[in-house]
C-alpha positions in Angstrom: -13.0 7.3 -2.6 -10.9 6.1 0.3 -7.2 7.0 -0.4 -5.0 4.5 0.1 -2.0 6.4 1.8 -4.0 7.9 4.8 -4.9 4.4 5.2 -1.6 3.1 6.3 -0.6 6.3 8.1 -3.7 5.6 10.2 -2.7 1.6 10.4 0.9 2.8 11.1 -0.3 5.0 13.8 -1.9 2.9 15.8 0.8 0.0 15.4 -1.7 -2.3 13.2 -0.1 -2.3 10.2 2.5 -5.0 10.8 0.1 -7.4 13.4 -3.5 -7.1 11.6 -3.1 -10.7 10.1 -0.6 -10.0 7.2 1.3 -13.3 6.5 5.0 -12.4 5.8 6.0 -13.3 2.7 9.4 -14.2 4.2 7.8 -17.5 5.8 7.0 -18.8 2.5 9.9 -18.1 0.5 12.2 -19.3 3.2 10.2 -22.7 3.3 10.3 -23.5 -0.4 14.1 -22.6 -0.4 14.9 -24.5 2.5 13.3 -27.7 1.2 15.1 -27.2 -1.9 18.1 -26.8 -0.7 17.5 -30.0 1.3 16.4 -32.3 -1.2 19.2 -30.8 -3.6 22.0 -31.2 -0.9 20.9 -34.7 -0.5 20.7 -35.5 -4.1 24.2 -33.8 -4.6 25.5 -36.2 -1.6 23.7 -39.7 -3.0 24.5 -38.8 -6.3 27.7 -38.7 -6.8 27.8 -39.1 -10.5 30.7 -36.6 -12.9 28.7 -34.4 -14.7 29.6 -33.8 -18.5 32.2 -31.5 -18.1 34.2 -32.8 -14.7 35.6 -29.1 -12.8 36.0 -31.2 -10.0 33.6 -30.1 -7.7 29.8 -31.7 -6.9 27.8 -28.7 -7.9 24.5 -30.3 -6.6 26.1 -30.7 -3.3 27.8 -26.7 -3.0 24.3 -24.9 -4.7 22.4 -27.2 -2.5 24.3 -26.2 0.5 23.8 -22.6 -0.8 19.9 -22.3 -1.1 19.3 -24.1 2.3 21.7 -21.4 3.9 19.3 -19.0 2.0 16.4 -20.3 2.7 17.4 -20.7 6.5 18.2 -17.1 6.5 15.0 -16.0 5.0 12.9 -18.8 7.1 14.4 -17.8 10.7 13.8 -13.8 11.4 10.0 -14.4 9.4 6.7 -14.1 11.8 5.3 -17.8 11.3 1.5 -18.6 10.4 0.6 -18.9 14.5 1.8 -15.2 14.6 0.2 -13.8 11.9 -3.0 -12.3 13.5 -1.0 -11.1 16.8 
């Protein structure tokens, strides 16, 4: 039975582990978040309807600005897809 742990000592070792073709998760999180933050900061800017309960503020518009800020900040630093087997 191959052990798992000697594995990625030996892959870590010879500087594999990180360039073998592993996608970075970070990519795909940071796209989905992004576009949702997009599409929500441009609903929340169209859309400028009082919700039930007026506070005063656009909430659409401040968590849409929040998740694309997110999203941006997991999208940037991530390896993209054209990366992936370098």
């Amino acid at each position: 039975m191959v052990d798992v742990r000697e594995e990625i000592k030996k892959m870590e070792a010879e500087g594999s582990a990180e360039t073998k073709g592993f996608m970075d998760i970070r990519f795909f999180i940071g796209l989905i978040l992004t576009v949702y933050g997009i599409i929500l900061t441009i609903y929340g800017t169209l859309t400028n309807t009082p919700p039930p309960v007026d506070i005063g503020i656009n909430l659409n518009l401040c968590w849409g600005i929040v998740i694309l800020i997110v999203g941006l900040l997991f999208f940037i630093p991530s390896k993209k897809p054209h990366q992936w087997g370098k």
